[in-house]
C-alpha positions in Angstrom: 12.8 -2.2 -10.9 13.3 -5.5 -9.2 9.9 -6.2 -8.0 6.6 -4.9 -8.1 5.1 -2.8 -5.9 2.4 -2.3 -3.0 1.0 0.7 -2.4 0.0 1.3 1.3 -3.4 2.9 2.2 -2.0 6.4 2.0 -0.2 5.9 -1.2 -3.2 4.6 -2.7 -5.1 7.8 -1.7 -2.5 10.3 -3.3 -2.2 8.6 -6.5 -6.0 7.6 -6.5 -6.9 11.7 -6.0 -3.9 12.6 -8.5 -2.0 14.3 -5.5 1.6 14.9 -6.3 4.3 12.4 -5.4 7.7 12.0 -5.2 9.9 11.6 -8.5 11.3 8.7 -7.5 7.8 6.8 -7.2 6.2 8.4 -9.8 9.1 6.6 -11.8 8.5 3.1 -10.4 5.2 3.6 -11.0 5.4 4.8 -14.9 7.8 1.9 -15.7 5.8 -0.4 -13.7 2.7 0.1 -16.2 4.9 0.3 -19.2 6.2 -2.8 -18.3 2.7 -4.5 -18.4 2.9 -5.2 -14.4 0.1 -4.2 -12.0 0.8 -2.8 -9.2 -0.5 -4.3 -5.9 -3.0 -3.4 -3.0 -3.9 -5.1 0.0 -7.2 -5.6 1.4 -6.7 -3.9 4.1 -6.4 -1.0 2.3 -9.9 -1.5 1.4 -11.3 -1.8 5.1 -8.8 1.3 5.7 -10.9 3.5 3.4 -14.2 2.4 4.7 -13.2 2.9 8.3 -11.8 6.3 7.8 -14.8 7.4 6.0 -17.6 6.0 8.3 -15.8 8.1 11.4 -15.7 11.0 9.1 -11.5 11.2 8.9 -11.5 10.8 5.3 -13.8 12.6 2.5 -13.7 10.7 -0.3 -15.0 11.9 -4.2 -17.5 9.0 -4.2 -18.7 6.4 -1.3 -15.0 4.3 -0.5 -17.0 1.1 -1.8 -16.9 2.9 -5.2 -14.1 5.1 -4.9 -12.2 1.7 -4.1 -13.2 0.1 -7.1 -12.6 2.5 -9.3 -9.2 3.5 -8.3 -8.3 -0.1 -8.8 -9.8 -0.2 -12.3 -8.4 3.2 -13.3 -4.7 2.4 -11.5 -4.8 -1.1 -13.2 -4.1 -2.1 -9.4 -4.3 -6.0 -8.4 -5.5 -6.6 -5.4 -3.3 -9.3 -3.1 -4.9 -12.5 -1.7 -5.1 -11.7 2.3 -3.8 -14.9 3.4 -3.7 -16.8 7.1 0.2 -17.4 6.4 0.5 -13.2 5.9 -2.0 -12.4 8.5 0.3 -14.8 11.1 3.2 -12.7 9.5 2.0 -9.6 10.6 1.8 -10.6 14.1 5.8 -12.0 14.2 7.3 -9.2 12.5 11.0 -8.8 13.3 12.2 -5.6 15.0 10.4 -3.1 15.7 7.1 -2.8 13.4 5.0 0.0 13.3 2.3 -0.7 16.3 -1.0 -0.2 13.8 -2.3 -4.0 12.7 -3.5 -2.1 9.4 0.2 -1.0 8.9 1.9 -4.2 10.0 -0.7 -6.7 7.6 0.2 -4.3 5.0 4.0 -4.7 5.8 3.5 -8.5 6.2 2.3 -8.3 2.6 5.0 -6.5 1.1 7.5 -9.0 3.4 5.2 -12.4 1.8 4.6 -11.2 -1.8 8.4 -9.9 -2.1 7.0 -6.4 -3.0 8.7 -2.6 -2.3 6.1 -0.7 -0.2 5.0 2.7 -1.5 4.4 4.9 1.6 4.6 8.4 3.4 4.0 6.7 6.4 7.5 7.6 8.6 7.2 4.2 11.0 6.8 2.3 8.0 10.1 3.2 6.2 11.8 4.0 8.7 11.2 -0.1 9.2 12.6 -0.6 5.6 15.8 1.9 7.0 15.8 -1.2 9.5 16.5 -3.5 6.4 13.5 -5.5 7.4 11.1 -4.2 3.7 12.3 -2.2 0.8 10.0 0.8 0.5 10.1 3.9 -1.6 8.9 7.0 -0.3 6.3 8.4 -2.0 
């Protein structure tokens, strides 16, 4: 593995319910915690959760404040700084980024911190197809 990784807001969900992913990310993942290294988050992620659940798209085990936290504790996730320099990133992506500003901070994140994206999300790799992220499909 060259670099750690970041899970997007809907990789996060499938690990953190223990929903089945791909072999190829369940990989990075395992030797990722062997090797000692957390992987990331961003705190959009966070506001993702919340947003999803308060307009009822989302049914979480717990209420996402908690359900948050404890997927971080139990993922031994780190949770990236959400900086003006990424957040001014986001909004001078090259190409053509996925329109959502939840998907494109998250992006700017992965682009900053020099992370691979985990992610179903299609715009979002198909982005990293563009050569602009590396991603792995989870």
């Amino acid at each position: 593995m060259s670099a750690p990784i970041l899970l997007d807001t809907g990789a996060l969900l499938w690990i953190g319910n223990g929903e089945p992913v791909s072999d190829g990310a369940r990989t990075i993942l395992d030797e990722t915690w062997r090797a000692g290294i957390a992987p990331r988050v961003c705190p959009m992620s966070a506001w993702e959760l919340g947003l999803l659940e308060s307009r009822g798209r989302l049914s979480l085990t717990s209420p996402a404040d908690r359900w948050w936290m404890r997927a971080c504790e139990m993922m031994r996730l780190s949770v990236c700084e959400l900086s003006p320099d990424i957040l001014l990133h986001a909004s001078t992506l090259p190409g053509a980024p996925p329109p959502d500003p939840a998907d494109r901070i998250i992006i700017a994140t992965a682009r900053q911190l020099g992370l691979i994206l985990m992610t179903r999300d299609r715009q979002a790799l198909a982005y990293a197809e563009a050569g602009h992220i590396r991603a792995v499909a989870c």
